[in-house]
ZALOLUM-984225 format. One record per residue (C-alpha): residue number from 1; residue in one letter; x, y, z. Coordinates in steps of 0.5 Angstrom, whole numbers, plus 500, padded with zeros to 3 digits. Example, Ala and Ser with C-alpha at 12.3 -4.5 7.8 and 13.67 -1.06 7.14 Angstrom:
<semars>
SEMAR pos code   x   y   z
SEMAR   1    A 525 491 516
SEMAR   2    S 527 498 514
</semars>
This chain:
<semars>
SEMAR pos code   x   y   z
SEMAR   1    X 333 135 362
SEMAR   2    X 332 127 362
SEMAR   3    X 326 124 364
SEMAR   4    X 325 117 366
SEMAR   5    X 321 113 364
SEMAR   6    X 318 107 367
SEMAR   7    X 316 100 362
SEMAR   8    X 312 095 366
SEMAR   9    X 315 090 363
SEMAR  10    X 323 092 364
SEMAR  11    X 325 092 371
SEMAR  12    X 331 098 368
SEMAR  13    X 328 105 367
SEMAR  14    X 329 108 361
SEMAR  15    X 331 115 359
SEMAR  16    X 327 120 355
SEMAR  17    X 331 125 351
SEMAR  18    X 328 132 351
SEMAR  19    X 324 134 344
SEMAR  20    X 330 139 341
SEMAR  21    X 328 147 343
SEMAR  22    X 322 144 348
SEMAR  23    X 320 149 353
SEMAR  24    X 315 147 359
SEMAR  25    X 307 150 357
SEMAR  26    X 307 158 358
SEMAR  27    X 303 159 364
SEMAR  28    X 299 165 363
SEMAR  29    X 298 165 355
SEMAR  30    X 291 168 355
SEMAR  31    X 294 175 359
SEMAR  32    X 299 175 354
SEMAR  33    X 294 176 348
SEMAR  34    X 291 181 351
SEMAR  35    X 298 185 354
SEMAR  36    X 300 183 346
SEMAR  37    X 294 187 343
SEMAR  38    X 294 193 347
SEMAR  39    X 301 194 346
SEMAR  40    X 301 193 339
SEMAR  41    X 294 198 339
SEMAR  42    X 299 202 343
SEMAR  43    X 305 203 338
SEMAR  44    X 299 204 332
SEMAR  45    X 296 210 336
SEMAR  46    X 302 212 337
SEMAR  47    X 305 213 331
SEMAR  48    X 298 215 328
SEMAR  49    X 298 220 334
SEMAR  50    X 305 222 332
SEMAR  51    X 304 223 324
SEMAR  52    X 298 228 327
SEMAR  53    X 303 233 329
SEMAR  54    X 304 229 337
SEMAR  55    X 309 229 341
SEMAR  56    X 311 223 345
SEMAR  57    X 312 224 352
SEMAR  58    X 316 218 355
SEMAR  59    X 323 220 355
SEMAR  60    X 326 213 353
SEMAR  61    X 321 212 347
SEMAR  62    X 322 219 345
SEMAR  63    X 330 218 344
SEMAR  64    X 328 211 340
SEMAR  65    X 324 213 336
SEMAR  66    X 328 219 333
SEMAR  67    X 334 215 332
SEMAR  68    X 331 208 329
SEMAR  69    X 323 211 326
SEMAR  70    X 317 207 327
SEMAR  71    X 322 200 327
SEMAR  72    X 326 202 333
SEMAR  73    X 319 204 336
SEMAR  74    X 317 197 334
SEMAR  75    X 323 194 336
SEMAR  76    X 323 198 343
SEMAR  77    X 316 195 344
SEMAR  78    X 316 188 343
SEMAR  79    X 323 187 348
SEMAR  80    X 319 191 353
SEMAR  81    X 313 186 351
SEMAR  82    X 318 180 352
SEMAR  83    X 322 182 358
SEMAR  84    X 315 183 362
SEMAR  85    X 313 175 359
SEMAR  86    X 319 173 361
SEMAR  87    X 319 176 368
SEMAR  88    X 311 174 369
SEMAR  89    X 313 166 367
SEMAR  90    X 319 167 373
SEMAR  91    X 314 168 377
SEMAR  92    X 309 165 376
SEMAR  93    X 313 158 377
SEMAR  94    X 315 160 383
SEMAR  95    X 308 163 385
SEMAR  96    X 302 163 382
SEMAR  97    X 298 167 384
SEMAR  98    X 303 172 384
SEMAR  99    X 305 170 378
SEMAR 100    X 298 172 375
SEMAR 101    X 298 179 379
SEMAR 102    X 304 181 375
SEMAR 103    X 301 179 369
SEMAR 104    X 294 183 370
SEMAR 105    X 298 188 372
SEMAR 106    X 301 188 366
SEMAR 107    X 295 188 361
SEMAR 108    X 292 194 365
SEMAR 109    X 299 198 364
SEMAR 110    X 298 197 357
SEMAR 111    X 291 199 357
SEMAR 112    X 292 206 360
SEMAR 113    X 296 209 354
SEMAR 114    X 291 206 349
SEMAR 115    X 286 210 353
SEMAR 116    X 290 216 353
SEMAR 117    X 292 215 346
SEMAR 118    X 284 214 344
SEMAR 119    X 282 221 349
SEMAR 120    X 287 225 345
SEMAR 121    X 284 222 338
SEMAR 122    X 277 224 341
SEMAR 123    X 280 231 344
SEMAR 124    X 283 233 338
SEMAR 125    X 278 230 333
SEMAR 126    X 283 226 330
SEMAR 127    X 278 219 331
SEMAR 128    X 272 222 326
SEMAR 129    X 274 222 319
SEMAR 130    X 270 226 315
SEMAR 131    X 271 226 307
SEMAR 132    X 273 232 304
SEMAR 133    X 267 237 301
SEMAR 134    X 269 238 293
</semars>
């Protein structure tokens, strides 16, 4: 896109070209770096989790995970991370306030495995690490 660009000197307006891969400023970058935290703390919890002997329960990450290990699980993870980033800037450009819904409703969906992942750890005593006795 070209932008015009006034010289009060010139009667003639000048074009701006574009800076090369330039991008309009993301909209809600502060939601993003916690829905980011918590699905990163989520991955982490849920290979731990698996490593212990759990089982995954979400049918589509279960198929991922046992064709491509903890590199599909990572792979899977971060495309559904990039999906809802983009939809939210979709959005957010069109209606802000909406915009800003979807990206809270975002972070609190990427919570609540968090939470459950630390309740089964605190459950089954996996969160307390204690040093074996000699």
């Amino acid at each position: 896109m070209m932008a015009l660009r006034h010289h009060p000197n010139k009667s003639q307006p000048e074009f701006e070209s574009p800076a090369w891969l330039s991008a309009p400023p993301m909209r809600y970058q502060d939601g993003y770096v916690w829905f980011l935290l918590f699905a990163s703390i989520d991955i982490m919890l849920t290979w731990y989790i698996l490593r212990k002997g759990g089982t995954e329960v979400n049918p589509l990450a279960k198929l991922v995970i046992e064709r491509w290990d903890l590199a599909g699980a990572i792979a899977f993870k971060f495309s559904l991370v990039m999906f809802v980033v983009v939809a939210c800037e979709i959005v957010g450009r069109h209606d802000d306030k909406l915009g800003r819904r979807l990206t809270g409703v975002a972070i609190a969906a990427s919570v609540f495995p968090v939470i459950w992942s630390m309740t089964l750890l605190a459950l089954h005593g996996f969160l307390i690490h204690t040093p074996p006795q000699i």
